[in-house]
TIRO-2110 file (N, C-alpha, C; in Angstrom, 1 decimal):
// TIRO-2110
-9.7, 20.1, 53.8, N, 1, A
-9.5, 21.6, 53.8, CA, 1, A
-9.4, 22.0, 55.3, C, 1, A
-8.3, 23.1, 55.6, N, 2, A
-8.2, 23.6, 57.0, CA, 2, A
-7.2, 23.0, 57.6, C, 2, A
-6.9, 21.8, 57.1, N, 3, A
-5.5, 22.0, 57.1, CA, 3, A
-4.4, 22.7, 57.5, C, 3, A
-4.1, 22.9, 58.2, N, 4, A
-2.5, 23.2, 58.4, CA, 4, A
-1.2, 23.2, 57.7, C, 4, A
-0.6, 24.2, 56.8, N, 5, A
0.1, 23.6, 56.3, CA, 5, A
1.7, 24.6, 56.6, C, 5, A
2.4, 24.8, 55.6, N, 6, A
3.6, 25.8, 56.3, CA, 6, A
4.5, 25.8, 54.3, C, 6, A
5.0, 27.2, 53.9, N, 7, A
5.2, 27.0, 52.7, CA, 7, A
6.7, 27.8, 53.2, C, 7, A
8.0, 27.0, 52.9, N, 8, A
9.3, 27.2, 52.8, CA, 8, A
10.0, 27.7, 51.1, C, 8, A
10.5, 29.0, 51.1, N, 9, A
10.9, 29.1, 50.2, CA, 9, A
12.2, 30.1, 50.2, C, 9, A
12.6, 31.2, 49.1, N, 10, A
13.3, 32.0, 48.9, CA, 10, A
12.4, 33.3, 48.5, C, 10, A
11.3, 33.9, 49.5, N, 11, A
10.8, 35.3, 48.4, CA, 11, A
11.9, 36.5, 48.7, C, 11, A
12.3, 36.8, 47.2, N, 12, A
12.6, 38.4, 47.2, CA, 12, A
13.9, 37.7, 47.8, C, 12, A
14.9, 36.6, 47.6, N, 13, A
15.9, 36.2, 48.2, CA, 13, A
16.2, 36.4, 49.2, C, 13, A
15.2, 36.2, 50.4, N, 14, A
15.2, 35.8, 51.8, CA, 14, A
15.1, 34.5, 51.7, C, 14, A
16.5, 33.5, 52.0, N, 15, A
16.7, 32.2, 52.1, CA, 15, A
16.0, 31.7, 53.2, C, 15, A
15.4, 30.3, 53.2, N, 16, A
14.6, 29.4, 53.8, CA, 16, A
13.7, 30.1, 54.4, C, 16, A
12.7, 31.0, 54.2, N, 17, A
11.8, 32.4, 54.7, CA, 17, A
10.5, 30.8, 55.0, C, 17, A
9.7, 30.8, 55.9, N, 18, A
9.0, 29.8, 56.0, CA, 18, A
7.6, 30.6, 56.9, C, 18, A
6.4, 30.1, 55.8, N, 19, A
4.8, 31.1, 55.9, CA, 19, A
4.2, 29.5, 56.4, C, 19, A
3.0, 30.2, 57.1, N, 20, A
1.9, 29.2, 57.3, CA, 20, A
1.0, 30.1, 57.1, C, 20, A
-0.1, 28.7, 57.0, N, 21, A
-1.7, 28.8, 56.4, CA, 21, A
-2.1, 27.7, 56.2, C, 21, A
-3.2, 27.6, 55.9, N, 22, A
-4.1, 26.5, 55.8, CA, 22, A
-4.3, 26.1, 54.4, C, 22, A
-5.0, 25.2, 53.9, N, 23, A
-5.4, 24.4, 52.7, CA, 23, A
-6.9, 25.1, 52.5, C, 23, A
-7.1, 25.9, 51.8, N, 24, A
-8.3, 27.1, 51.4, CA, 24, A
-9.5, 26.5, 50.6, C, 24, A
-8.7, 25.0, 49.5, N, 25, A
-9.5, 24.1, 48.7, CA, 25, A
-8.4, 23.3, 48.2, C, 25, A
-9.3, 22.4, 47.2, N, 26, A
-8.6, 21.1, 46.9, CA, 26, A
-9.2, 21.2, 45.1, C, 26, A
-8.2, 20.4, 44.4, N, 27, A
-8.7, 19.9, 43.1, CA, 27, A
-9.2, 21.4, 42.5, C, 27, A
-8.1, 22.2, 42.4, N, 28, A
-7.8, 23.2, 41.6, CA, 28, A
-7.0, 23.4, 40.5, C, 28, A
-7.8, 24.4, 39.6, N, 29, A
-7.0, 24.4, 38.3, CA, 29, A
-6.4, 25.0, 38.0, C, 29, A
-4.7, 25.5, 37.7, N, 30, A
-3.7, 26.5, 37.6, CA, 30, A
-3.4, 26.2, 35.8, C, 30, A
-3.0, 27.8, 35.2, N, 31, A
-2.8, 27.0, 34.0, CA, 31, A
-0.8, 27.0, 34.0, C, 31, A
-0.5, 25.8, 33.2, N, 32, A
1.4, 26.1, 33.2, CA, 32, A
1.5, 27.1, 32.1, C, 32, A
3.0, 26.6, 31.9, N, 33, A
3.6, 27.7, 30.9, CA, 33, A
3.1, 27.9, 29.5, C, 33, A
2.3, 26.8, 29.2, N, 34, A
1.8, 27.1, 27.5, CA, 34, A
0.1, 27.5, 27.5, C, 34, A
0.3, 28.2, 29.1, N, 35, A
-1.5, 28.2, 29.3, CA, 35, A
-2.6, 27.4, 28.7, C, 35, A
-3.6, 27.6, 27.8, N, 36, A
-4.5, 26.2, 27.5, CA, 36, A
-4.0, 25.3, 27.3, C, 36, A
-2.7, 24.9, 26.9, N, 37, A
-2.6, 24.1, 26.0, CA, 37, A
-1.4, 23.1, 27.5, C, 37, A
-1.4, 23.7, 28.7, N, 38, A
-0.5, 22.8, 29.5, CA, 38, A
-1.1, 22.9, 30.9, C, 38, A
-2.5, 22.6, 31.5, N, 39, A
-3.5, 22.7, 32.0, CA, 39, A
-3.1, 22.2, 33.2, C, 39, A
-2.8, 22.5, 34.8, N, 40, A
-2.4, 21.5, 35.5, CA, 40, A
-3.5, 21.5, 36.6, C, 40, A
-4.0, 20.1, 36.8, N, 41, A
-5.1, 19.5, 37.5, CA, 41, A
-5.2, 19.4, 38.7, C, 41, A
-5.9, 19.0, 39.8, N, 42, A
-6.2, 19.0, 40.9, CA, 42, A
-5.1, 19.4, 42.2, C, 42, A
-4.5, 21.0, 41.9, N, 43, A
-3.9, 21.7, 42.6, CA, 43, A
-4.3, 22.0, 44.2, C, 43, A
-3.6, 22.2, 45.3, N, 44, A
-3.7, 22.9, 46.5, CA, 44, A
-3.7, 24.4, 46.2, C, 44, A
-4.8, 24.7, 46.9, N, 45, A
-5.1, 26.1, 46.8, CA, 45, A
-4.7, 26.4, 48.5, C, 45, A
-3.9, 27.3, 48.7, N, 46, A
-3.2, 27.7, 50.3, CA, 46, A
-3.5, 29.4, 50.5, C, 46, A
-3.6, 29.4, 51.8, N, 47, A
-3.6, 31.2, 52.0, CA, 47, A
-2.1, 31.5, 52.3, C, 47, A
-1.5, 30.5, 52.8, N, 48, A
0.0, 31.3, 53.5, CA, 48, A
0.7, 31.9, 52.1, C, 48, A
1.4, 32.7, 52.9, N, 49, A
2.2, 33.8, 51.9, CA, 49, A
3.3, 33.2, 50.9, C, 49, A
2.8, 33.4, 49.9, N, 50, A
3.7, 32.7, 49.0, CA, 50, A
4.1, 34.1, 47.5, C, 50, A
5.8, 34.3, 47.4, N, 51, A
5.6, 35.6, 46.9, CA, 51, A
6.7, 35.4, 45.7, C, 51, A
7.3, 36.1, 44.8, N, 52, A
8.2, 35.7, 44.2, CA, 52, A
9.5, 34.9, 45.0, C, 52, A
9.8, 34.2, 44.6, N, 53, A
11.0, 33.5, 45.0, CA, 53, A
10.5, 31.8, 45.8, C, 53, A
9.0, 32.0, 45.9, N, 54, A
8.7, 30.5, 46.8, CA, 54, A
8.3, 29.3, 45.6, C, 54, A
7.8, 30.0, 44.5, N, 55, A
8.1, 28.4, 43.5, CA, 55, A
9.2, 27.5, 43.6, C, 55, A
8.9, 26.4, 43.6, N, 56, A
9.5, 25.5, 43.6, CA, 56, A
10.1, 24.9, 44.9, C, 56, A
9.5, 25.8, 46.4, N, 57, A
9.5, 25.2, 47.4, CA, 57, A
8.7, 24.5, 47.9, C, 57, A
9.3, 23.6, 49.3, N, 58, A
8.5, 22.4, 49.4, CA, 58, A
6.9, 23.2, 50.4, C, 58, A
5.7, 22.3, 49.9, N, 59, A
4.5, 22.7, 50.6, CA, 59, A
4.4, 21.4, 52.0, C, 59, A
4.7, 21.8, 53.2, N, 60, A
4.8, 20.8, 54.0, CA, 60, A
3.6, 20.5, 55.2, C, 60, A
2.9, 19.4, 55.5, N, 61, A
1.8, 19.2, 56.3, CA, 61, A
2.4, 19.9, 58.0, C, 61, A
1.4, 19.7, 58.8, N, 62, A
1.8, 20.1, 60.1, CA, 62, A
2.9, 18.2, 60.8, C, 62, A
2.6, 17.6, 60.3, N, 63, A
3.9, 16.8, 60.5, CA, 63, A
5.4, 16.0, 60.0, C, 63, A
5.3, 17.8, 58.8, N, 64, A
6.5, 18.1, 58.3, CA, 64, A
6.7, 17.0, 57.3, C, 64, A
5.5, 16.8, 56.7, N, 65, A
6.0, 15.8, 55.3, CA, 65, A
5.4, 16.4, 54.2, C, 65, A
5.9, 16.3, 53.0, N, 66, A
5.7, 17.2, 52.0, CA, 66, A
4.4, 16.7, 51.1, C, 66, A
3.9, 17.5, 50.9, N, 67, A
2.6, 17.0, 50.2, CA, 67, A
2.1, 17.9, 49.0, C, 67, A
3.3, 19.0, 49.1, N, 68, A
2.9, 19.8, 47.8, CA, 68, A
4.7, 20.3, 47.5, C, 68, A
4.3, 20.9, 46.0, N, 69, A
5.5, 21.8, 46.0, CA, 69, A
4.7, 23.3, 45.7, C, 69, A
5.2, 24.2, 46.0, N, 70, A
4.2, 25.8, 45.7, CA, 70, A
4.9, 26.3, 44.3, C, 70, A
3.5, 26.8, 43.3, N, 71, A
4.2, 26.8, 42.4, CA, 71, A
3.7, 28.5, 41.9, C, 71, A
2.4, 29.0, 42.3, N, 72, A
2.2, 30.4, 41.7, CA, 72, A
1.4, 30.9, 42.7, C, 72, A
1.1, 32.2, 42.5, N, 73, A
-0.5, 33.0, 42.9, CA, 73, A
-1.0, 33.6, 42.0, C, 73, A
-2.2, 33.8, 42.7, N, 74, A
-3.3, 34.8, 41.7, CA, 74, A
-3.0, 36.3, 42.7, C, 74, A
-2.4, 37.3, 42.0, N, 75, A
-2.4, 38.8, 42.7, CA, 75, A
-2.0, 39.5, 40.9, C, 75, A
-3.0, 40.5, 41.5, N, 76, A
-2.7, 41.6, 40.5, CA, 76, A
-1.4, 42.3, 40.4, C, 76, A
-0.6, 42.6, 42.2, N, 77, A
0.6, 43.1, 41.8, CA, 77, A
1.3, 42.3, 42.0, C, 77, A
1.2, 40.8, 41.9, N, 78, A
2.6, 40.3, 42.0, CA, 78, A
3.4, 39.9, 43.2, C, 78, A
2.6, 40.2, 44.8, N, 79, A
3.0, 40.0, 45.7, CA, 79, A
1.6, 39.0, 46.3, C, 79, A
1.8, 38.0, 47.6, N, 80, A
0.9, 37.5, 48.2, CA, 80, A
0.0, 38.4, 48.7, C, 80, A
-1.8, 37.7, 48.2, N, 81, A
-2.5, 38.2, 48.5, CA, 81, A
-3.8, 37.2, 49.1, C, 81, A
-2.8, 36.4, 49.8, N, 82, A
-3.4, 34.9, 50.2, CA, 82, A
-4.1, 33.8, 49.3, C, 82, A
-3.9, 33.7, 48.4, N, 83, A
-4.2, 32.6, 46.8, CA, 83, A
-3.4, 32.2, 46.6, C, 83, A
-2.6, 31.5, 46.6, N, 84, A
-1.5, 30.5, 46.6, CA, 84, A
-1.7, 29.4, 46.0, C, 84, A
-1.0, 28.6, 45.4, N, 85, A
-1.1, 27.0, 44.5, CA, 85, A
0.0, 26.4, 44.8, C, 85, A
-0.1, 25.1, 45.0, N, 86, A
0.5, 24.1, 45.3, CA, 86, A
0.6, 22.4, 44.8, C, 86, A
1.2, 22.3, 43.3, N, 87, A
1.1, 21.3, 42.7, CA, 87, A
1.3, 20.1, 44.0, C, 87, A
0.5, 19.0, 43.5, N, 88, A
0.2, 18.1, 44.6, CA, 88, A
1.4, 17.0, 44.2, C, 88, A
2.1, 16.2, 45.8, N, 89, A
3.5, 15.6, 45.7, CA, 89, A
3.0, 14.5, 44.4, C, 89, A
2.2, 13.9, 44.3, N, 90, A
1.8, 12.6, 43.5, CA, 90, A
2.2, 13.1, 42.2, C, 90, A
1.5, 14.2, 42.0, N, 91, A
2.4, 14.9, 40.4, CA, 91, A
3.7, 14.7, 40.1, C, 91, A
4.2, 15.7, 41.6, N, 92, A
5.7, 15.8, 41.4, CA, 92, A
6.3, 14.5, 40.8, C, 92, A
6.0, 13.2, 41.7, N, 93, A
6.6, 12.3, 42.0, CA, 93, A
6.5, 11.6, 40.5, C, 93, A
5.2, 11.6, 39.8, N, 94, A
5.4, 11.4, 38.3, CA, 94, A
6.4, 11.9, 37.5, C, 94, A
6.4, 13.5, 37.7, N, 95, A
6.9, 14.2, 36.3, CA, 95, A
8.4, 14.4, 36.8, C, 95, A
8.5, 14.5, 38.1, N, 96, A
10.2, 14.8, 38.5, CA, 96, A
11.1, 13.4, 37.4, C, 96, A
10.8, 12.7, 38.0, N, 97, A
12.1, 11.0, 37.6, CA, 97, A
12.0, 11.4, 35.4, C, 97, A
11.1, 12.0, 34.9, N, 98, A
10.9, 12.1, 33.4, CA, 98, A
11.6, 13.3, 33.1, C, 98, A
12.2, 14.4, 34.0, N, 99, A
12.8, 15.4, 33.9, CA, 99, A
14.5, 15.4, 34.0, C, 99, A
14.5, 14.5, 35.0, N, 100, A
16.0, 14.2, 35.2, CA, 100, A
16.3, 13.7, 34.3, C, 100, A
15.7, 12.4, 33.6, N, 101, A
16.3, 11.9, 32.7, CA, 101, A
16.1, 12.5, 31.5, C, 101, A
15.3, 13.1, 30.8, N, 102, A
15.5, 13.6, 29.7, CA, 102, A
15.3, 15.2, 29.4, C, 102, A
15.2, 15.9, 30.9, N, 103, A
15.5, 17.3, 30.7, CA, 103, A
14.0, 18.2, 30.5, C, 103, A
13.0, 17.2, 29.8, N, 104, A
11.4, 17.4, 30.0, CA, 104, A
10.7, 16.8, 29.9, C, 104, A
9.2, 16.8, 30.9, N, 105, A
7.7, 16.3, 30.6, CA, 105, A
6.9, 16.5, 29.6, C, 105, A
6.8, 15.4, 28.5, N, 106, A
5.6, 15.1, 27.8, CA, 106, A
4.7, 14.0, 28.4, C, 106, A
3.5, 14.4, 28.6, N, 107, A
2.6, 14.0, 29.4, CA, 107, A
2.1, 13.4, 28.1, C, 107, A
1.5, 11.7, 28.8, N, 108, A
0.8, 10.4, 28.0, CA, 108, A
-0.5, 11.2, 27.2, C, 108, A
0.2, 11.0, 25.5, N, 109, A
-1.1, 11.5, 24.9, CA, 109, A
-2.4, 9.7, 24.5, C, 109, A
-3.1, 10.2, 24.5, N, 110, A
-4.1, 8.9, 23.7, CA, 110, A
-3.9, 9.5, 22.4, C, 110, A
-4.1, 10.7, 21.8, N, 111, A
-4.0, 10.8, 20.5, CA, 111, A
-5.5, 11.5, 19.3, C, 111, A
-6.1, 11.7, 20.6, N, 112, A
-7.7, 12.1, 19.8, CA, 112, A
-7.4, 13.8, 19.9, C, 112, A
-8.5, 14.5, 19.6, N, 113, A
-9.2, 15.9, 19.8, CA, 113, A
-10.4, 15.7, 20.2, C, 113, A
-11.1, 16.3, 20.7, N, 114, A
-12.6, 16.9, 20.5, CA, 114, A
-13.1, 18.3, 20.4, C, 114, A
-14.2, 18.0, 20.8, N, 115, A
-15.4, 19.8, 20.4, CA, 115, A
-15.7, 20.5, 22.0, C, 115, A
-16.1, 21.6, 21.5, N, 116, A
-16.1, 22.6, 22.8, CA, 116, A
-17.3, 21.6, 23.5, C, 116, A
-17.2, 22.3, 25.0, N, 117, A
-18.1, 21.4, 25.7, CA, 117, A
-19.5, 21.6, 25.3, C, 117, A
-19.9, 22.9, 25.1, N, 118, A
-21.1, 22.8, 24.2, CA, 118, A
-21.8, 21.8, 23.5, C, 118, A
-21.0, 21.7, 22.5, N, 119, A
-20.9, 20.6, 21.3, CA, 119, A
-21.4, 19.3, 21.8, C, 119, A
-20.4, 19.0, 23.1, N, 120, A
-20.6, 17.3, 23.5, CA, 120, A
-21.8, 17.2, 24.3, C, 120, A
-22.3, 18.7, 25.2, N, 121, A
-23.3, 18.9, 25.7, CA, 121, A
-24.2, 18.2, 25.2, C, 121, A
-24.4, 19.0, 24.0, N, 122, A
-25.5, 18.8, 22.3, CA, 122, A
-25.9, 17.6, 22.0, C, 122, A
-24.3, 16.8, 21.9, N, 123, A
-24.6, 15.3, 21.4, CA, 123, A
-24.7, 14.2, 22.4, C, 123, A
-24.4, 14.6, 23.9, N, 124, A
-24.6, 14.0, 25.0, CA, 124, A
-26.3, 13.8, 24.8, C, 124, A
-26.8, 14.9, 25.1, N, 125, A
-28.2, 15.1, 25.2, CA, 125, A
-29.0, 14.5, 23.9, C, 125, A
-28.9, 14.8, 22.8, N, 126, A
-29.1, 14.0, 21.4, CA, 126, A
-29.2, 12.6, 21.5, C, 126, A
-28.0, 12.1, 22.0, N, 127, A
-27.7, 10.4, 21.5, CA, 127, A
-28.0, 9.6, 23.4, C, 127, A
-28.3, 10.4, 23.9, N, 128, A
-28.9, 10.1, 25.5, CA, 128, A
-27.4, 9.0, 26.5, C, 128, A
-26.2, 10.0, 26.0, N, 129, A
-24.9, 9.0, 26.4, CA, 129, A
-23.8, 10.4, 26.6, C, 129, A
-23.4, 10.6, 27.8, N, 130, A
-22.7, 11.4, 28.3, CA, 130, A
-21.0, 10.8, 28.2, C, 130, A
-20.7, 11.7, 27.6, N, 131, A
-19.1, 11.8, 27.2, CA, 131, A
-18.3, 12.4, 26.4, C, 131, A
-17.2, 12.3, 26.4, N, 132, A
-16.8, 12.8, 25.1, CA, 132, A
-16.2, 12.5, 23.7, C, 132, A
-17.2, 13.2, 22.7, N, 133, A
-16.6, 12.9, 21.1, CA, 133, A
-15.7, 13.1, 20.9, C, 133, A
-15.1, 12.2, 20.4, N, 134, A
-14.0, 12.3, 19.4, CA, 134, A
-14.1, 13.2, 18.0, C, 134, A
-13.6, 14.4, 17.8, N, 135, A
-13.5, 14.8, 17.1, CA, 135, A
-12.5, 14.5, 15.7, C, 135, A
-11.0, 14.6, 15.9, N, 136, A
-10.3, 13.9, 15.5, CA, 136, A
-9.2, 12.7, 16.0, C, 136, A
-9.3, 11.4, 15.3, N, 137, A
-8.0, 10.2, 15.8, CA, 137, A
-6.8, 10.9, 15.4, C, 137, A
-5.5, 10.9, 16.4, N, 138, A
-4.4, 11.0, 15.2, CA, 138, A
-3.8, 10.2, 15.1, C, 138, A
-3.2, 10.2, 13.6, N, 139, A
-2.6, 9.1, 13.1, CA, 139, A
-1.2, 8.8, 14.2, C, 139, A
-0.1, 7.5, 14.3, N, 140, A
0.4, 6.9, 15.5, CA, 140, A
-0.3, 7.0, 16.9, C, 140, A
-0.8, 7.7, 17.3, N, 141, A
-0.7, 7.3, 18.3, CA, 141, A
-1.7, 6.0, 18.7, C, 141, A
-2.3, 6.2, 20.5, N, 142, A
-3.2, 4.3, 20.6, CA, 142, A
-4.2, 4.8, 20.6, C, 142, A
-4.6, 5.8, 19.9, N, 143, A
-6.4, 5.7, 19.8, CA, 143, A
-6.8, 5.7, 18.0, C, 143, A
-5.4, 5.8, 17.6, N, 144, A
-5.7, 5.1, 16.1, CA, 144, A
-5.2, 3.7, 16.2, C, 144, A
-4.2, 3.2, 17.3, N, 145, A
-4.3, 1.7, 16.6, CA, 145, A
-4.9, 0.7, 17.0, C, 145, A
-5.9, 1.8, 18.1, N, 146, A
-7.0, 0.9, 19.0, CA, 146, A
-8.2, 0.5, 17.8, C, 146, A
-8.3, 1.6, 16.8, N, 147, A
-9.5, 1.4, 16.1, CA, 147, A
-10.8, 2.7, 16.3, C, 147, A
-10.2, 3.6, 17.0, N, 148, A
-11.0, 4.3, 17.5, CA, 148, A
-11.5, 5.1, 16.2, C, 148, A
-12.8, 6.0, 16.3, N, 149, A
-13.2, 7.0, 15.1, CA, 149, A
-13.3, 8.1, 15.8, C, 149, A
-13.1, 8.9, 14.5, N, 150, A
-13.6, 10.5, 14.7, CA, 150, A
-14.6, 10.7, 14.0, C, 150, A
-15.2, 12.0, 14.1, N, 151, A
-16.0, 12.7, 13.3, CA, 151, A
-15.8, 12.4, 12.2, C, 151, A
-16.8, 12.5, 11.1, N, 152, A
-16.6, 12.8, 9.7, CA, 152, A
-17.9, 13.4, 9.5, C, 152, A
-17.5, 15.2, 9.3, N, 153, A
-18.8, 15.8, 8.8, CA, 153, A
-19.5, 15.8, 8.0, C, 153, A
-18.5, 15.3, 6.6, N, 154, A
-18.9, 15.6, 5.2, CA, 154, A
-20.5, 14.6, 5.1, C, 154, A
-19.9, 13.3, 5.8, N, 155, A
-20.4, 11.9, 5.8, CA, 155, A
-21.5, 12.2, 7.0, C, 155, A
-21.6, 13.6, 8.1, N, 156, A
-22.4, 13.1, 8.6, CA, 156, A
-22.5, 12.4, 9.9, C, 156, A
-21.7, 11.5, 9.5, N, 157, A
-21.1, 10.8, 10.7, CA, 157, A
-20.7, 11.1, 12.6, C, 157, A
-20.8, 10.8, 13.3, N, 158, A
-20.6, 11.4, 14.5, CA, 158, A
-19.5, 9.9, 14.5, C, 158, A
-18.3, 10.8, 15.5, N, 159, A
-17.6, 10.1, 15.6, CA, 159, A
-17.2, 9.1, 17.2, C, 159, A
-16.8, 8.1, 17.9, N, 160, A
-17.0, 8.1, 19.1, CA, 160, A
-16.8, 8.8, 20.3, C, 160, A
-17.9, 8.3, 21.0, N, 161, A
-18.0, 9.1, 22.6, CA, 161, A
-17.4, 8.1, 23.3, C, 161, A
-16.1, 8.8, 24.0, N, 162, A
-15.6, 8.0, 25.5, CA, 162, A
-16.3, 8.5, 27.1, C, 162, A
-16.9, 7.5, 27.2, N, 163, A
-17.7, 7.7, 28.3, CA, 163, A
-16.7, 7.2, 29.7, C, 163, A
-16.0, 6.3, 29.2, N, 164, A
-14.8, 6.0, 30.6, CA, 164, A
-13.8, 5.6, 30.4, C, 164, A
-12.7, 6.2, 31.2, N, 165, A
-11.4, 5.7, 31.2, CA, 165, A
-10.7, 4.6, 32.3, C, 165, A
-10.9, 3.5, 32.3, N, 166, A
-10.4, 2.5, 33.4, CA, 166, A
-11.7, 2.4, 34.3, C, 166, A
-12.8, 2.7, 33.9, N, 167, A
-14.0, 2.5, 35.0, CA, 167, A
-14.3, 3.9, 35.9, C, 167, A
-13.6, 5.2, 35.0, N, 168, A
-13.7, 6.5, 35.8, CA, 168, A
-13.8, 7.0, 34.7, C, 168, A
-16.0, 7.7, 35.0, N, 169, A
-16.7, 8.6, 34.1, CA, 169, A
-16.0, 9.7, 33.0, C, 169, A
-16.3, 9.9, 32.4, N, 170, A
-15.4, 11.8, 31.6, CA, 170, A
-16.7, 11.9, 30.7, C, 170, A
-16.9, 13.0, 31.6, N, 171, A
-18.2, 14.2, 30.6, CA, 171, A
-17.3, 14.6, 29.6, C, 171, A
-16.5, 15.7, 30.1, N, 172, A
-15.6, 16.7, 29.3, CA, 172, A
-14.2, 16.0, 28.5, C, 172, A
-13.8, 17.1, 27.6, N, 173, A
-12.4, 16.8, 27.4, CA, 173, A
-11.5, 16.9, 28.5, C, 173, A
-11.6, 17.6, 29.5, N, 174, A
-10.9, 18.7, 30.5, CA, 174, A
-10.7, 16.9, 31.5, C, 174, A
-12.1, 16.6, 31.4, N, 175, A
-12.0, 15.2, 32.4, CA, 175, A
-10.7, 14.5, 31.8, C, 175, A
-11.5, 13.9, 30.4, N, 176, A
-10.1, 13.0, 30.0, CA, 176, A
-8.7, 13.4, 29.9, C, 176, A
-8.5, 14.3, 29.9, N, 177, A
-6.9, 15.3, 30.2, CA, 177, A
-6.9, 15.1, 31.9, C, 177, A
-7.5, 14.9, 32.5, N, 178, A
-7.3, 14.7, 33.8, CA, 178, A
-7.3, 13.4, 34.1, C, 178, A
-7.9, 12.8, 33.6, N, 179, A
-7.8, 11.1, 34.1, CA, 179, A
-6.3, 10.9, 33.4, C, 179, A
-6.5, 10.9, 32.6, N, 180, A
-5.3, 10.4, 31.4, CA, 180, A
-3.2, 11.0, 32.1, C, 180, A
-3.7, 12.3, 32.5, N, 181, A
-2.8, 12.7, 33.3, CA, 181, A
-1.7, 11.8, 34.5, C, 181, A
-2.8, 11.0, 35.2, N, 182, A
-2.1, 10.1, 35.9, CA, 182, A
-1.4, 9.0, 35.4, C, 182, A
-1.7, 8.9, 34.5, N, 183, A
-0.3, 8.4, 33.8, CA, 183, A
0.7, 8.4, 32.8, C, 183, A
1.5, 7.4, 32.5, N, 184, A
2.8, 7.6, 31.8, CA, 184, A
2.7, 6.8, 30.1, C, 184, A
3.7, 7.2, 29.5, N, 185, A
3.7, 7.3, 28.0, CA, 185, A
4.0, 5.6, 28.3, C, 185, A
2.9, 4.7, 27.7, N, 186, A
3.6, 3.3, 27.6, CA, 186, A
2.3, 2.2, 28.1, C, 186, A
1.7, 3.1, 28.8, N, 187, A
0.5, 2.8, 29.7, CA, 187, A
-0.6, 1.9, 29.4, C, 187, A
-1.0, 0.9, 29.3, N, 188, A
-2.6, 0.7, 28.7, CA, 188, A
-3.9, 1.3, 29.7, C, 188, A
-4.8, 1.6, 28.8, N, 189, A
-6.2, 2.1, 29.4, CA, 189, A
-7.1, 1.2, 28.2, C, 189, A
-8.5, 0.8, 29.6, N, 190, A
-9.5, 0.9, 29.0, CA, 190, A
-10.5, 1.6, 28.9, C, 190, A
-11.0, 2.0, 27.6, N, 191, A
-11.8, 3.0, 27.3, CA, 191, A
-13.4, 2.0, 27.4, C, 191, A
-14.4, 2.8, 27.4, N, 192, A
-16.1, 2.6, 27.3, CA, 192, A
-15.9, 3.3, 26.5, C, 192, A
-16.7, 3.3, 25.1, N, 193, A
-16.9, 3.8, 23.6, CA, 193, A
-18.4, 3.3, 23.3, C, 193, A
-19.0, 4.7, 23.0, N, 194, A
-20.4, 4.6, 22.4, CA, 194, A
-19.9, 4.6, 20.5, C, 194, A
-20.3, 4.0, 20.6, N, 195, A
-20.1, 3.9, 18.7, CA, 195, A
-21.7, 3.6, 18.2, C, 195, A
-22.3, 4.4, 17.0, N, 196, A
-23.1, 4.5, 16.9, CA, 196, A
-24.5, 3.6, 18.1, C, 196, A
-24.3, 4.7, 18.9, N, 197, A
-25.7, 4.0, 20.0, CA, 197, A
-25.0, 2.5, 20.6, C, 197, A
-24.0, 1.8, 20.5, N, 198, A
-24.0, 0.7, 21.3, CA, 198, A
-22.3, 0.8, 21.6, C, 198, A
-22.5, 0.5, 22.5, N, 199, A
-21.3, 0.2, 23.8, CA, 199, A
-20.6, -0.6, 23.4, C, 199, A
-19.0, -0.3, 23.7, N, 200, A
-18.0, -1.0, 23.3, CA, 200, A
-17.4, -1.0, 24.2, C, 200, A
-15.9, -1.6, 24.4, N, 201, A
-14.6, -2.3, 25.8, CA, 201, A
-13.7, -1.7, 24.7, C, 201, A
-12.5, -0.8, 24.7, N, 202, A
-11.4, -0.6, 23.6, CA, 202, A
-10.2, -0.3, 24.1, C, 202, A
-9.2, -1.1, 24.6, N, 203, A
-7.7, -1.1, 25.1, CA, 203, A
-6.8, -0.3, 24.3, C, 203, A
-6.0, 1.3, 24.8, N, 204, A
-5.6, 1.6, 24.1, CA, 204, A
-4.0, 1.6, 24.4, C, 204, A
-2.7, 2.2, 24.0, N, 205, A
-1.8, 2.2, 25.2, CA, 205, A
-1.3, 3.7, 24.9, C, 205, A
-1.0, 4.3, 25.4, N, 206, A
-0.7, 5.7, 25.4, CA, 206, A
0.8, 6.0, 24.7, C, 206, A
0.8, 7.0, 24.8, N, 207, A
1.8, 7.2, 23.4, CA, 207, A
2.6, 8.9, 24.9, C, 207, A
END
């Protein structure tokens, strides 16, 4: 953070209009176009002026290499009020090459649901194993043909807790949507799975 940065864009169709500012924070959360449901993860938060017309311009370091692209702000009217966001290049560099070719990003599902964080709070603390329940498997994808379970309430049953993905923790859903994010539909992961009180290894491949 403090950073140096410089944001190139088009506001209000002033062509190549070019703002600086610094890097304000790191591993921010902006929501996309389908709000909850298209959540984008560890964002650049910038103060330089970024106003209608700078989405989709390049966010560039002080020695002019690109490290973000700018994509919104937080202002009530709509003009920069130094809150700026800045999807990070690593992203880009995933979802761009899946765009070109087929026009849009569907991001690697595993194929589960879960419960509010409450919930997993509950059963974190209950079962003395921090992660998160599976609420529902869905059928195709690799956390049904891994073998994975969900809940079953009728029965009682608690369903599995993913405690890690590839050797990296997840309390939350919000985690596993973020780990899982880095990568691509095709992918294998290994999951840590508490299944009733004892630990499991379960290779899944993403869908």
């Amino acid at each position: 953070m403090g950073q140096n940065v410089y944001a190139i864009g088009n506001p209000f169709g002033l062509s190549a209009t070019l703002t600086t500012g610094i890097i304000s924070a790191l591993n921010r959360q902006i929501e996309g176009l389908n709000r909850d449901r298209d959540l984008i993860e560890d964002v650049i938060q910038i103060d330089a002026a970024v106003n209608p017309g700078n989405s989709g311009g390049p966010l560039l370091d002080s020695r002019g290499r690109v490290i973000g692209v700018n994509s919104q702000i937080l202002s009530p009217s709509g003009t920069s009020t130094g809150l700026g966001f800045a999807v990070p290049v690593n992203i880009v560099e995933r979802v761009v090459p899946q765009l070109i070719d087929t026009g849009e990003y569907t991001a690697a599902r595993l194929g589960v649901t879960s419960f509010s964080s409450r919930v997993n709070q509950n059963v974190s603390r209950s079962q003395g194993v921090t992660g998160v329940l599976i609420n529902q498997v869905i059928p195709g994808f690799g956390a049904a043909e891994a073998g994975l379970q969900g809940t079953n309430p009728g029965a009682s049953l608690l369903g599995d807790i993913i405690t890690e993905v590839d050797g990296e923790a997840v309390q939350t859903y919000r985690d596993l949507r973020r780990v899982l994010d880095r990568y691509q539909s095709g992918d294998e992961v290994e999951l840590a799975v508490s299944r009733n009180g004892e630990m499991q290894t379960v290779v899944a491949t993403l869908r």
